[in-house]
N, C-alpha and C positions, 0 to 999 in steps of 0.2 A: 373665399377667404375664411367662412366663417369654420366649414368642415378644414381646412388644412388646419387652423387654431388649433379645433377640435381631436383632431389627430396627435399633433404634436403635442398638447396639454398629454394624450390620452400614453403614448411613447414617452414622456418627462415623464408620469405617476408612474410606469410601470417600473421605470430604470429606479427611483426612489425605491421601491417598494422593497426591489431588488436589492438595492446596498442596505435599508433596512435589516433583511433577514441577514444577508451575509454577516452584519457586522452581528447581528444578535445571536448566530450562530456560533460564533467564535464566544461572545461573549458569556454566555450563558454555560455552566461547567454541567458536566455529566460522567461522571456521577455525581449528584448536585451536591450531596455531600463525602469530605475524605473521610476513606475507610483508615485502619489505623494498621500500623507497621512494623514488622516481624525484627528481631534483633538478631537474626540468621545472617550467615554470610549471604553477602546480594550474587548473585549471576545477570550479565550485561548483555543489552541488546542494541542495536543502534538504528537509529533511525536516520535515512539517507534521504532527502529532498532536492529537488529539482523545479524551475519555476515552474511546471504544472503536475510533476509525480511527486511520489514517495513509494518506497523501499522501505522494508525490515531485513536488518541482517542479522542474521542467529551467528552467536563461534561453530564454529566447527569441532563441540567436542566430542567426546563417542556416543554418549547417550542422545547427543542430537543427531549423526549420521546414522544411530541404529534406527532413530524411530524415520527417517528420510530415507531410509533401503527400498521402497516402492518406488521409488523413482528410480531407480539403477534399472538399465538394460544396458544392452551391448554395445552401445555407441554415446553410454552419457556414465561415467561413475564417479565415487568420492571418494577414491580412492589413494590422489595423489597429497602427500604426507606435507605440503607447500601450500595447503589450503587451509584458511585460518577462519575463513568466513562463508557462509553460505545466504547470497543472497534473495529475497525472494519478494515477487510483486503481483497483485492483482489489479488486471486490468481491459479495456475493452478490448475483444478478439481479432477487430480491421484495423483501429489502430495502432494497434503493438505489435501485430506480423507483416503490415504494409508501411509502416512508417520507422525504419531503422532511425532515420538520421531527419531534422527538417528540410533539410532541401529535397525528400523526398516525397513529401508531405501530397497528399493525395483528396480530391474534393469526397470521393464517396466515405472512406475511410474516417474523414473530419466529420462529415454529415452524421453515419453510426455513433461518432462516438458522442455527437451531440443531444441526439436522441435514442435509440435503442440499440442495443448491440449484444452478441454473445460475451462471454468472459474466458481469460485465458490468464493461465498463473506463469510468472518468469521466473525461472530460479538459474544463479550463476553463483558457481562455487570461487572464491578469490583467495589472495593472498592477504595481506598485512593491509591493515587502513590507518590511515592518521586522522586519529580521529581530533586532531586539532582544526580539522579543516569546518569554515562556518556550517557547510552545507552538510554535516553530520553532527547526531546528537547523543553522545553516550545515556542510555540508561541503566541504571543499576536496581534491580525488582527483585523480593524474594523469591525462592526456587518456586513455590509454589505459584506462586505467578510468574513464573517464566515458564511453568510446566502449562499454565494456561494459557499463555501466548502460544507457544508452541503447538497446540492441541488444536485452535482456533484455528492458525493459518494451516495447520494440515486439513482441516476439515470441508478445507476451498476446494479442495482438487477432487476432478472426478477420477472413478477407478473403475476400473473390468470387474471380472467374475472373478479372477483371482487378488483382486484388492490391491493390482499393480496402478498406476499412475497412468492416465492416457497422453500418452506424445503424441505432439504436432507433429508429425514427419516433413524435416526438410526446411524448420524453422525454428531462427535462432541468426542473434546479433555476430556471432562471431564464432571459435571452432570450441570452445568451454560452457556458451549458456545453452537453456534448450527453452521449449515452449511447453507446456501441457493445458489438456481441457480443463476449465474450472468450473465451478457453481456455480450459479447466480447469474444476473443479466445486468449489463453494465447500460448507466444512462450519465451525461451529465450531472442531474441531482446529487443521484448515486455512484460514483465513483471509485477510481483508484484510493483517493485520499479519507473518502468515507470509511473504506475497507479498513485500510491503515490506522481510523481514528478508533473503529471497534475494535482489534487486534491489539490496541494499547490498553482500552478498556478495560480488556479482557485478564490483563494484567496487573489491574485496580489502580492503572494511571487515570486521570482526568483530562479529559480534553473540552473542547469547545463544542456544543452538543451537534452541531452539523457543520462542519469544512469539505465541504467540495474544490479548496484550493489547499498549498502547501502551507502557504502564509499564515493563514489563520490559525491551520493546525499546527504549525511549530509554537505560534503566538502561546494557544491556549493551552499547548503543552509544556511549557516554558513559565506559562501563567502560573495556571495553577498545581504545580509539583515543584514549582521555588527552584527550576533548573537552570 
């Protein structure tokens, strides 16, 4: 009786410890102080969540399809005039190519993405979004920090010898998104949402200094930019 106590005492402090950080995560701003802001016209990005992802969508204007031409080959372009958005996500590499939908959900695929996994970028070109909808968050960032958003999230993707974009062959949600190799090693800790929270960063937003969930980081991007 005394070791079961002992266990479950030792399981209770860990889950504590646990909601500790998360909550301190969110709470705590990074960059700890605001940088100060440009009187330039804003250019808009949005931030797309889901209860365990997040999404950055860039518009689709020229200067961002020029600098995205690495990704074009013969069976993926951005070329059709109907595209208004260009979606893009990083995330673990079993998860996101074996798990379309959740009733597909898969033990080994869950297990990588709990613990170590390759990384793989999603990018799906769309049409029109409303962005009245809760689970999207217009932001409005000087060009210069939109040029450093954009810089960031390109810098995910691995590339060949000629600086094209590496595809998954043969993987992708549906006949418009596609899959390519990415950077990094995807963990729990470290995640899709952590990705998404340094990619705002990068654009001299504030977030909450670690979200590995969506929640906190809309929280603390919500918090601290008075969104």
């Amino acid at each position: 009786m005394r070791l079961l106590r002992l266990i479950l005492k030792s399981i209770a402090a860990v889950l504590v410890a646990a909601a500790l950080v998360f909550v301190a995560g969110a709470l705590i701003p990074r960059p700890f102080f605001q940088t100060g802001q440009t009187s330039q016209i804003p250019r808009t990005v949005l931030l797309l969540s889901n209860p365990i992802h997040t999404d950055i969508a860039f518009p689709a204007d020229p200067d961002v399809l020029a600098r995205l031409s690495f990704l074009r080959n013969e069976n993926f372009q951005l070329t059709d005039p109907r595209i208004a958005w260009i979606v893009v996500g990083w995330g673990g590499r079993s998860f996101y190519l074996e798990t379309p939908t959740w009733a597909e959900l898969k033990f080994m695929p869950l297990m990588r993405g709990l613990t170590y996994d390759a990384s793989a970028m999603h990018v799906e070109p769309i049409g029109t979004i409303d962005t009245n909808q809760p689970a999207i968050k217009r932001l409005l960032v000087s060009p210069e920090a939109f040029d450093a958003m954009l810089a960031n999230m390109l810098a995910s993707f691995q590339r060949d010898a000629e600086g094209k974009a590496v595809v998954i062959d043969g993987a992708g949600y549906g006949p418009n998104d596609r899959f390519f190799e990415a950077k990094g090693t995807f963990t729990a800790l470290l995640g899709c949402n952590t990705w998404t929270g340094a990619i705002l960063r990068a654009g001299g937003l504030r977030t909450g200094v670690w979200n590995p969930l969506p929640q906190s980081l809309v929280w603390s991007l919500k918090h601290y930019n008075n969104l």
